[in-house]
C-alpha positions as CSV (number, residue, x, y, z in Angstrom):
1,X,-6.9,-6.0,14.5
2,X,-4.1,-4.3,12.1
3,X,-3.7,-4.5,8.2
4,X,-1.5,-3.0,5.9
5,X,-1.9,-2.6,2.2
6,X,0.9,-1.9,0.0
7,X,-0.6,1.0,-2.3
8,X,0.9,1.2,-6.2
9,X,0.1,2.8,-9.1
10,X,-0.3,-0.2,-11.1
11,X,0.5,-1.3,-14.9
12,X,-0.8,-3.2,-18.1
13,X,2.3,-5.4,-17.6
14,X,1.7,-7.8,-14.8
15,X,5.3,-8.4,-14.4
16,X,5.5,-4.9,-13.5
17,X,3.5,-5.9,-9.8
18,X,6.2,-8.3,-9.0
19,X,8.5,-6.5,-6.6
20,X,5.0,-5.3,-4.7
21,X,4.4,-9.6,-4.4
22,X,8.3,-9.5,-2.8
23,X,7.8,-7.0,-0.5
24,X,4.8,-8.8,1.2
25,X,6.5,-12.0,1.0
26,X,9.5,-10.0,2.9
27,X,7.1,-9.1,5.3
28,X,5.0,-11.8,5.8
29,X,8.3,-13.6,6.4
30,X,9.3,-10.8,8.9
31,X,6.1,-10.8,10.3
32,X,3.9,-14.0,10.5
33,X,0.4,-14.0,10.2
34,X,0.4,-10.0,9.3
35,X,-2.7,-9.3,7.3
36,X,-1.2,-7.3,3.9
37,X,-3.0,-6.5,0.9
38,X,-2.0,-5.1,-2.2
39,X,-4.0,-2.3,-3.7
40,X,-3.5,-0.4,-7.2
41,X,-4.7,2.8,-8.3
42,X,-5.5,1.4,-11.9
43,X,-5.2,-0.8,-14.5
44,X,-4.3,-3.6,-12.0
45,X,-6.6,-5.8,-9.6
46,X,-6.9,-5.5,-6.3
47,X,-7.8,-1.8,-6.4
48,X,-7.6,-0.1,-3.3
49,X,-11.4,-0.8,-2.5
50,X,-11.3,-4.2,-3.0
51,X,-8.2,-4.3,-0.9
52,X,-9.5,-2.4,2.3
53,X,-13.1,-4.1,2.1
54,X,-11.1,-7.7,1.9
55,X,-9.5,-6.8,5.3
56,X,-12.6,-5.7,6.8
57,X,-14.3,-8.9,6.1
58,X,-11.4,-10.0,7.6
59,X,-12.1,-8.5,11.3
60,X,-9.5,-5.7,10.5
61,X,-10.5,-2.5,12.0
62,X,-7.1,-0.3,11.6
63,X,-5.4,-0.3,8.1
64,X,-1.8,1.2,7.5
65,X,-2.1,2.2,3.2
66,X,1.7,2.5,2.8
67,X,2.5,4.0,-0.8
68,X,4.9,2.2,-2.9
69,X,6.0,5.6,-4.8
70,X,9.5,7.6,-4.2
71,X,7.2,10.9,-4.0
72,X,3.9,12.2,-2.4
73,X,2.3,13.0,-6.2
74,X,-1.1,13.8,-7.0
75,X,-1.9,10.3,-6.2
76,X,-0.8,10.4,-2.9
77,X,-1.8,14.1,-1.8
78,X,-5.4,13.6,-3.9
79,X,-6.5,10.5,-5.1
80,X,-5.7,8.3,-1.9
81,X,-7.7,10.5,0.0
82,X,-10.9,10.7,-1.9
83,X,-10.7,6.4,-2.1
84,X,-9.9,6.1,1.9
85,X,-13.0,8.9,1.8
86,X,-14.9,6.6,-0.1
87,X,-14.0,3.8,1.9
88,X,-14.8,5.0,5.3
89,X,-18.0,5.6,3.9
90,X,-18.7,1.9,3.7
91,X,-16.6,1.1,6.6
92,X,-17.3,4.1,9.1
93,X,-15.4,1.9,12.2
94,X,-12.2,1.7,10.4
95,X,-9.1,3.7,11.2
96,X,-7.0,4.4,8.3
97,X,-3.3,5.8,8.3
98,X,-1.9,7.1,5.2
99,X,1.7,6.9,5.5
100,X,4.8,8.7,3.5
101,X,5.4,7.3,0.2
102,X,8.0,4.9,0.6
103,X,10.7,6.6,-1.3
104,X,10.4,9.6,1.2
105,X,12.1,7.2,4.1
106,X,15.6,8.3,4.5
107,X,16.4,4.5,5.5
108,X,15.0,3.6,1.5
109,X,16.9,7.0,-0.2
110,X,20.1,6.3,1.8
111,X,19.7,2.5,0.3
112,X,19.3,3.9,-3.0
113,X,22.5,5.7,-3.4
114,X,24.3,2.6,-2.0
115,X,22.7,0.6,-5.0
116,X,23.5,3.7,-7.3
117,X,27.1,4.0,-6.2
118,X,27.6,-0.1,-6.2
């Protein structure tokens, strides 16, 4: 069984989360029954461990960690891996794919200078 968690930065400002909550709306309306989590580096609940261990209690045994960042920072190239790292430890049957950061899609950049140019 797939999951997919929605990786962020996160925020003191709980408003800041709410386009990460309309994205998995979007997809759970795209997609019923998908199994999506959010996770946040810091500062914001669910971390990421909290959001891989809730989808393996869940049965899930692949997770998708897609990052919800324009660029593959430090957070992405070296932080994610150490938590997935971590993770697998406590999970050692889980597959996990760390995607490109979501502003690296040229589907999102090419969206972006439409909304720029509008």
């Amino acid at each position: 069984m797939k999951g997919i968690i929605l990786f962020g930065h996160g925020a003191r400002n709980p408003d800041w989360a709410q386009p990460f909550h309309r994205i998995r709306a979007s997809m759970e309306r795209q997609q019923p029954g998908a199994l999506i989590e959010l996770g946040f580096l810091e500062l914001m609940r669910p971390t990421l461990d909290e959001a891989i261990d809730s989808l393996a209690a869940r049965g899930v045994t692949e997770i998708s960690i897609v990052p919800i960042f324009m660029a593959a920072g430090s957070h992405v190239r070296k932080d994610l891996p150490l938590l997935v790292g971590a993770a697998l430890d406590r999970h050692p049957n889980l597959a996990v794919d760390i995607v490109a950061p979501v502003g690296e899609a040229d589907y999102v950049i090419d969206a972006m200078a439409k909304y720029a140019l509008d």
